[in-house]
C-alpha positions in Angstrom: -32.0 -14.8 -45.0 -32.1 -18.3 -45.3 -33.3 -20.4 -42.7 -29.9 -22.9 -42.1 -27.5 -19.8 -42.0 -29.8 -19.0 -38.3 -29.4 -22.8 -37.2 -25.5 -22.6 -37.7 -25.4 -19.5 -35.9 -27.7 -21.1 -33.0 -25.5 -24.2 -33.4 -22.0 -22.3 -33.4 -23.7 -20.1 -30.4 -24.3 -23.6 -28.4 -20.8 -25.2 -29.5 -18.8 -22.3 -28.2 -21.4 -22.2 -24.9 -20.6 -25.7 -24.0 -17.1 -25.2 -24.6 -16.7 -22.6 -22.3 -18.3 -24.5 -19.8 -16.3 -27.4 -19.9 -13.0 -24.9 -19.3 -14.8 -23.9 -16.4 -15.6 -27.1 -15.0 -12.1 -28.6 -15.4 -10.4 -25.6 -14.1 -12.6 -25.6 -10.8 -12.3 -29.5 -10.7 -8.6 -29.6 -11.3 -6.9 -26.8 -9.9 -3.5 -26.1 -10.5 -0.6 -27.6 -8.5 1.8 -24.7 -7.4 5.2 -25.3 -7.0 6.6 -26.0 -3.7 8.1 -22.5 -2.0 11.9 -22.0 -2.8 14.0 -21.0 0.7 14.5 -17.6 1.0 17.2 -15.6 2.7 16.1 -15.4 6.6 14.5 -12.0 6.7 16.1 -10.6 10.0 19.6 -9.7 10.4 21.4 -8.2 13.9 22.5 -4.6 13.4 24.0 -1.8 15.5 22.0 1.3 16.5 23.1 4.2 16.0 21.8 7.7 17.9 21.2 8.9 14.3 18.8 5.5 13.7 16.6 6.3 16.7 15.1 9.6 15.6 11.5 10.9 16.7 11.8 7.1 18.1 13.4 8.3 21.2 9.8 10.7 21.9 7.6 7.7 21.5 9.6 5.6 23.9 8.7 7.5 27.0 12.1 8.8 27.5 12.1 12.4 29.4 12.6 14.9 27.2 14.6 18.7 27.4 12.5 21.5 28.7 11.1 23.7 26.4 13.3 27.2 25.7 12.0 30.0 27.4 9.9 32.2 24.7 11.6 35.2 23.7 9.0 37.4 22.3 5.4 38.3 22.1 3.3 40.1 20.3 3.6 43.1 22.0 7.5 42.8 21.3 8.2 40.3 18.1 11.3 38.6 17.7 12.2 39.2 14.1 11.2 35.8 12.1 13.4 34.0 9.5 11.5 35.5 6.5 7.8 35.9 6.9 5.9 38.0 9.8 4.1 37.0 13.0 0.2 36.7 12.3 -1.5 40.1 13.2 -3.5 39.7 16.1 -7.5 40.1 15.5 
């Protein structure tokens, strides 16, 4: 290996060391101007509500809610289920 191939590399190594620096320093020292904000649409807008807008709402709200149905089976006497069996009792 001859001896001014390892300088050029230690030079190129230094060259592209001190470059990087300087892109560093100038963009920390001179940052970037950002445009000014562009006027948006106003982000509210007056609507009607609707009973089907309120939803689970209306239980948050505080508002009395309807009494629970009266049960209509137990386990001793099951009311048949939509497709898959009361739990057996352990």
């Amino acid at each position: 290996m001859k001896p001014s191939s390892s300088v050029a590399r230690v030079a190129t190594g230094t060259m592209l060391a001190m470059a990087t620096s300087f892109v560093v320093v100038c963009a920390t020292a001179f940052p970037s101007r950002a445009a000014p904000p562009v006027a948006s649409k106003p982000d509210a807008q007056a609507v009607e509500v609707t009973p089907e807008m309120i939803g689970a709402g209306i239980v948050s709200s505080g508002a009395a809610l309807p009494a629970i149905p009266p049960v209509t089976g137990s386990r001793e006497k099951p009311v048949s289920s939509w497709g898959k069996p009361l739990p057996t009792q352990s």
